[in-house]
C-alpha positions, 0 to 999 in steps of 0.5 A: 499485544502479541498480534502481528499485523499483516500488511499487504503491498501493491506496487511497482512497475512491469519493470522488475526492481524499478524505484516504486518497487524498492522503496515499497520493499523497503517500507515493507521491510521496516514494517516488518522490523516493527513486528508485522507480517508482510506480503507484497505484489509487484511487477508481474503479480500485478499484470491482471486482467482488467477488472469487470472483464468476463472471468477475471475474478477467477484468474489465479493472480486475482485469487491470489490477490483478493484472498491477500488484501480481505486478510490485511490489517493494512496496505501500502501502495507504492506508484511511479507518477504517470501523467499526474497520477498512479499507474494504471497497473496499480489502479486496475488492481485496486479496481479488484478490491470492489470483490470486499465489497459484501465484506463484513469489513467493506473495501478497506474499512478501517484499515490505514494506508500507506501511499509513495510515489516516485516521479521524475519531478516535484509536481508529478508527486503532489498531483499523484498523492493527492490521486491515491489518498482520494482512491483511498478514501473512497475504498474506505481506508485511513491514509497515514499522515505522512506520505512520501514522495521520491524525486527520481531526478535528484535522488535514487534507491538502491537495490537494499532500499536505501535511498541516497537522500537520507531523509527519505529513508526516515520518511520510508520509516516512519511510514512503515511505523504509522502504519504498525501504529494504527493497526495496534491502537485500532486493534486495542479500542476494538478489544477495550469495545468489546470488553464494555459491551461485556 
């Protein structure tokens, strides 16, 4: 298949190069590594006027935004954990994927998604992955088997992406790689559809 996925990614904070961000740059990366097309909103990209406010739609980010996310193949989200579950940065900018709604491919149907937090403690991951994969589902997006939690109190992300716990780099990706996957096979068993309604 000569068809170069494109993923979307949505995540960080409103602090520039914070941990959500890297290991969101670093999937992406390894995503790219296995032959996607990669584009990626963080920090002040993501700072949106809250979704259902008068005009909001119309603002250049969430152009930007909308126009990104109809075209994916995929998305990855990367959080820190706040208070048990995403930051609201992130969910009021998923809030603006109800403009797929009329879609021909709704929300984020069919599409596989990828989910990380970061947070400063075991149970703080738990509770938010299990938050984000819940979002997903109602979007209508697949959830990748593996999600991958960062415990920013035992291990860091440096700059490059690297993890100090080298296991999470295998993690970040073999996310990256499901992700790629899904987008293959599900592009192949919509052409092998195709070619037996032929």
């Amino acid at each position: 298949m000569d068809h170069h996925p494109s993923i979307v990614g949505l995540g960080g904070t409103t602090r520039t190069s914070s941990t959500s961000e890297r290991a969101l740059r670093s999937c992406l990366a390894a995503a790219a590594q296995f032959g996607a097309r990669t584009e990626i909103f963080t920090a002040a990209a993501l700072d949106l006027p809250y979704y259902g406010a008068a005009g909001c739609c119309d603002h250049p980010k969430a152009v930007r935004l909308i126009a990104a996310l109809r075209n994916a193949d995929a998305v990855i989200l990367s959080s820190p954990a706040y208070h048990g579950g995403l930051s609201g940065l992130l969910k009021n900018a998923l809030d603006y994927i109800e403009e797929l709604r009329f879609d021909p491919r709704p929300y984020l149907d069919m599409r596989a998604v990828g989910c990380i937090v970061c947070a400063n403690g075991p149970q703080a991951i738990g509770t938010s992955l299990t938050s984000m994969r819940s979002i997903v589902h109602a979007l209508r997006g697949w959830p990748t088997p593996l999600g991958v939690g960062i415990n920013t109190s035992v291990v860091s992300v440096d700059e490059a992406g690297i993890c100090s716990a080298p296991e999470i780099n295998v993690q970040i990706r073999t996310l990256a790689r499901q992700i790629v996957d899904f987008v293959k096979m599900s592009a192949a068993s919509g052409e092998q559809a195709l070619c037996a309604a032929e």
